[in-house]
N, C-alpha and C positions, 0 to 999 in steps of 0.2 A: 166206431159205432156202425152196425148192421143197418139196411134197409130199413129191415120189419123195425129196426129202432127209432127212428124217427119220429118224433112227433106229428101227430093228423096233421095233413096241410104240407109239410116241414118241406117234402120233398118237392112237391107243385110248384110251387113258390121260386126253389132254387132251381130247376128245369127252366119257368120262365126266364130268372135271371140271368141263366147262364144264355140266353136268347138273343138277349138285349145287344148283344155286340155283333151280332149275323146267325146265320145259321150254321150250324154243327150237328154231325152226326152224333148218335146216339154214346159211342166210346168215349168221344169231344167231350160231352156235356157229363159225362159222370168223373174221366180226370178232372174237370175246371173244376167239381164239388169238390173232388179230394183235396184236390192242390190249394183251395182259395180256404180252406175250415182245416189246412194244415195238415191233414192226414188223419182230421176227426171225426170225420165222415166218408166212410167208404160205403157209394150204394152197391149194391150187387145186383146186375141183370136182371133177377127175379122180379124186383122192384120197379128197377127202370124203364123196363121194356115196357108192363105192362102199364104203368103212368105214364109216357107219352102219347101209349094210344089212348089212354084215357080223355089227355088232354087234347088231343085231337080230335077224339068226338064232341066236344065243349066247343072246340072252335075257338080256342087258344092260342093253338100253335097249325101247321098245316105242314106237310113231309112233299120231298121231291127227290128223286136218284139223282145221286151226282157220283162223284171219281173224290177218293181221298187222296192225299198228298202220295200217297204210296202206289196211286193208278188202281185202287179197288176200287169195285160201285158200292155206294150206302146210300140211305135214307139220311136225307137231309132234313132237320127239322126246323122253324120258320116262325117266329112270335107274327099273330097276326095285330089286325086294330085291335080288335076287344082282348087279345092276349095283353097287350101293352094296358090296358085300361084296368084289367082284370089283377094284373102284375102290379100295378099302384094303389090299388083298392087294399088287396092281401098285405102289399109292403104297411099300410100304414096299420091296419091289423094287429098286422105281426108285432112293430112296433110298440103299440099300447099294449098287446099281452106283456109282452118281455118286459116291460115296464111297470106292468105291476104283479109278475112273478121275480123279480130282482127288490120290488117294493117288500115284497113277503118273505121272501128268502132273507133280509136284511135283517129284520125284525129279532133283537135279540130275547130268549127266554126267563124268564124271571125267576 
């Protein structure tokens, strides 16, 4: 599934989470999408790039240069307080939609 396919929110959300364990550059944080949703989710650059700066004008997450494992410099990017605040508000969100589009999806036709 594309970027542009994502559900509004969809992508936000999973940026945060992929936060939650430290910070990670920008490539980091879109394998950990692919790899955690199985390969159901591939964002593309287009996407990505422009929602972290997104989220860093929100004041969600916050960027720093650093050295990846390979000794290149990246932007590091950084869940802040209100990212983590922000991240548990949308989690339970999220939660209740899914919960009553799985209620509706269920719903056999007559």
């Amino acid at each position: 599934m594309a970027g542009s396919d994502l559900f509004t929110g969809t992508l936000d959300i999973l940026i945060l989470k992929a936060l939650t364990w430290g910070p990670r550059h920008g490539y980091a944080i879109g394998r950990w999408i692919r790899e955690t949703t199985e390969d159901v989710l591939a964002v593309q650059e287009g996407a990505l790039y422009p929602a972290l700066h997104r989220l860093e004008r929100r004041g969600v997450i916050s960027e720093a240069w650093g050295e990846t494992d390979t000794g290149r410099q990246a932007k590091y990017y950084t869940l802040t307080t209100a990212g983590r605040a922000h991240l548990r508000a949308e989690s339970a969100r999220w939660a209740a939609y899914s919960r009553a589009v799985t209620r509706a999806l269920a719903v056999s036709s007559a």
